[in-house]
DOTOR-380550 format. One record per residue (C-alpha): residue in three letters; chain; y negated, z negated, x. Coordinates in Angstrom, 3 decimals. Example, Ala and Ser with C-alpha at 12.3 -4.5 7.8 and 13.67 -1.06 7.14 Angstrom:
<rs>
   rest   kette         c2         c3         c1
    ALA       A      4.500     -7.800     12.300
    SER       A      1.060     -7.140     13.670
</rs>
This chain:
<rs>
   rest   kette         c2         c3         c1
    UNK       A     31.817     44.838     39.050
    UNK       A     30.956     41.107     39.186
    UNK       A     33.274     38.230     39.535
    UNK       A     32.868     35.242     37.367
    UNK       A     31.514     32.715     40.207
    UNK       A     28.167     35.267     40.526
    UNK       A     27.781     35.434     36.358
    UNK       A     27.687     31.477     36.595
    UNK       A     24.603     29.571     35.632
    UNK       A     22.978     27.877     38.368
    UNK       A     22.872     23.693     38.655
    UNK       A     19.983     21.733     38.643
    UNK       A     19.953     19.223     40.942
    UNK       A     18.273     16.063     39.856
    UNK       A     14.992     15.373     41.339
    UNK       A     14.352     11.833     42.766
    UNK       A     11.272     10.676     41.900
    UNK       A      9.015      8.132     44.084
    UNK       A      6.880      5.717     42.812
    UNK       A      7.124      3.454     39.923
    UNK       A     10.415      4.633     38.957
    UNK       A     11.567      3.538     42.041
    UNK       A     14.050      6.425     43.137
    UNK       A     15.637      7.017     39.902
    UNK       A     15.765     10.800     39.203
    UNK       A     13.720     12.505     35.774
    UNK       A     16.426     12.359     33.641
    UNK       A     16.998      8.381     33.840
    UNK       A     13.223      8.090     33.621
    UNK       A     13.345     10.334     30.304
    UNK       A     16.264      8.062     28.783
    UNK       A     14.872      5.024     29.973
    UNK       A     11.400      6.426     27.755
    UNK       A     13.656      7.329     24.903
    UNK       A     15.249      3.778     24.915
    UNK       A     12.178      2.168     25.194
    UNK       A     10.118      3.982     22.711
    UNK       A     13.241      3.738     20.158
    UNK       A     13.244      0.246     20.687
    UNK       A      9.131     -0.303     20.487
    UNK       A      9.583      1.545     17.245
    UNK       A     12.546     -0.560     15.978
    UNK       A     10.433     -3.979     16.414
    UNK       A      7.056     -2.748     15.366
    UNK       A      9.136     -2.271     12.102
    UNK       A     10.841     -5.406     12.395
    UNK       A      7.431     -6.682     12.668
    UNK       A      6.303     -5.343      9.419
    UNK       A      8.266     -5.871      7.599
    UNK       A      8.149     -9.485      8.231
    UNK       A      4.115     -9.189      7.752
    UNK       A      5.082     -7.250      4.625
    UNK       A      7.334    -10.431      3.135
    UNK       A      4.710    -12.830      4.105
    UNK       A      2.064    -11.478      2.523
    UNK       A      4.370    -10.434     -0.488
    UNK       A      4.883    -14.490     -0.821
    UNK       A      0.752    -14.879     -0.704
    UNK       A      0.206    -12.500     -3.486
    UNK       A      3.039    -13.941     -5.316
    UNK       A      1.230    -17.218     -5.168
    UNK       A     -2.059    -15.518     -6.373
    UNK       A     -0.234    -13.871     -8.766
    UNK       A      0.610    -16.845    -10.592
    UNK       A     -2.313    -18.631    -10.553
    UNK       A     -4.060    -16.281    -11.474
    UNK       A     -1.528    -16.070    -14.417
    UNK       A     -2.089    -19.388    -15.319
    UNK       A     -6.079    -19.063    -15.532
    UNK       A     -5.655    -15.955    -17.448
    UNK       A     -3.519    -18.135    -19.876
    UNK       A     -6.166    -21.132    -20.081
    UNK       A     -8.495    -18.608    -20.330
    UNK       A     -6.758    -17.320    -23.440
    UNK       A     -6.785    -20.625    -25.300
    UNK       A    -10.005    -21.536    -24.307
    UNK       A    -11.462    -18.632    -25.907
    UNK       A     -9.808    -19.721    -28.769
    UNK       A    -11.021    -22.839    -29.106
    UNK       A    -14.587    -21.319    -28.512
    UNK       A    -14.270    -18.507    -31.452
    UNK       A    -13.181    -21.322    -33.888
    UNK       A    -16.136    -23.652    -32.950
    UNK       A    -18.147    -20.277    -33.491
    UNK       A    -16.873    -20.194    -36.936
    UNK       A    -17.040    -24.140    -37.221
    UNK       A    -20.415    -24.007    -36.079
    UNK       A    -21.752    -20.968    -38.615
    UNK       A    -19.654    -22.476    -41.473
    UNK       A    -22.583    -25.172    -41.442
    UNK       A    -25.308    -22.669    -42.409
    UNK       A    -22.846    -20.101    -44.750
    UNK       A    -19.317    -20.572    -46.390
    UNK       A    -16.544    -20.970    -44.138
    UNK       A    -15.127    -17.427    -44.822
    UNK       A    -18.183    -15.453    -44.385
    UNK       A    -18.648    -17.368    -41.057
    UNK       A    -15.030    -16.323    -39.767
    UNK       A    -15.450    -12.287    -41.500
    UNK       A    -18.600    -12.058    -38.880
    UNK       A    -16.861    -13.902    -35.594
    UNK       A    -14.063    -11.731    -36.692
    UNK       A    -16.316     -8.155    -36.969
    UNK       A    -17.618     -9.180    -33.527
    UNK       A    -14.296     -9.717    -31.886
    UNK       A    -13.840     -5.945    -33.470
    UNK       A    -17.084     -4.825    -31.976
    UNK       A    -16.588     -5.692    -28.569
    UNK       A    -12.646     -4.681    -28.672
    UNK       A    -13.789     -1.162    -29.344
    UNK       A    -16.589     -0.982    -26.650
    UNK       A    -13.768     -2.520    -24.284
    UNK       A    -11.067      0.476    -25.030
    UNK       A    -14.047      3.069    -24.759
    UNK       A    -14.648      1.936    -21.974
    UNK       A    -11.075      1.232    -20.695
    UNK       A    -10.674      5.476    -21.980
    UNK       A    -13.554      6.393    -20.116
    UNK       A    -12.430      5.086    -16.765
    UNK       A     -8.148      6.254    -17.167
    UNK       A     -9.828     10.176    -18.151
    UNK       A    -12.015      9.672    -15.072
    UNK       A     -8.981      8.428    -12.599
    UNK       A     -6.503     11.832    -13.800
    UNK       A     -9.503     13.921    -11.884
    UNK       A     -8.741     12.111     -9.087
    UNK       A     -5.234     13.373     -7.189
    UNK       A     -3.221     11.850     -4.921
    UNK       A     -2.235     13.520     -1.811
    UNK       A     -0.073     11.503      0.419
    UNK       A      1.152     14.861      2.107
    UNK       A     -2.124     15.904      3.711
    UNK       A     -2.399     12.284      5.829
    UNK       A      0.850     12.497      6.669
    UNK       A     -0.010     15.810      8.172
    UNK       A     -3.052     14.751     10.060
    UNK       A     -0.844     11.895     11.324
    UNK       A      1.634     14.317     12.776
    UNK       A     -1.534     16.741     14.119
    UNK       A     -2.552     13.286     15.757
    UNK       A      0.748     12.425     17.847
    UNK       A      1.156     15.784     18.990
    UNK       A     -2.379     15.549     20.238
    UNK       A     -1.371     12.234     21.626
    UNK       A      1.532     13.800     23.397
    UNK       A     -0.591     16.445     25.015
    UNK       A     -2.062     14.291     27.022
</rs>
């Protein structure tokens, strides 16, 4: 029968290593890794999110001008359908003149949401699959690691 000392697993002894690491044995090299990759990973997302908020303020500054345009815009094409309707109310009545601006307005509106139709039907063909790059990212750092 066996006594308890010979069933006991067997110690590792930690294995100095020379070189860069200077004498420190695999296991402080591996933490020191861990702490340093942890951390690299910490301030690459420190960094962007700080990327991330600064070009969050940029498009927020786009965002409204291009707000304001579309609003000038707005009025502007306005004031260009009523000199349309000024400017036809010279040759026919003033009501005739704004029925046909108006009928045009109608015209392109409807060619518009066709269109607008045409191209949301097309985009529901087209799926989304943020799983399969997030796979081939994974498939790429274990390649990574391999080496």
């Amino acid at each position: 029968m066996s006594t308890s000392a010979e069933r006991t697993t067997p110690v590792v002894e930690a294995e100095r290593v020379e070189g860069p690491g200077k004498g420190r044995s695999v296991g402080e090299l591996v933490a020191s890794v861990s702490e340093q990759f942890s951390r690299l990973v910490r301030d690459e997302l420190q960094l962007a999110q700080l990327q991330l908020a600064e070009k969050g303020k940029r498009l927020g500054t786009g965002a409204g001008f291009l707000g304001v345009a579309g609003v000038v815009a707005l009025y502007a094409v306005g004031v260009l359908l009523a000199a349309a309707v000024l400017g036809l109310a010279t040759v026919l009545p003033a009501w005739l003149s704004a029925l046909i601006v108006g009928v045009v307005l109608l015209i392109v509106a409807a060619i518009a949401g066709l269109l607008g139709k045409k191209k949301i039907d097309a985009s529901k063909a087209f799926a989304a699959n943020p799983q399969e790059g997030l796979k081939e990212d994974v498939d790429a750092v274990k390649r990574g690691i391999k080496r």
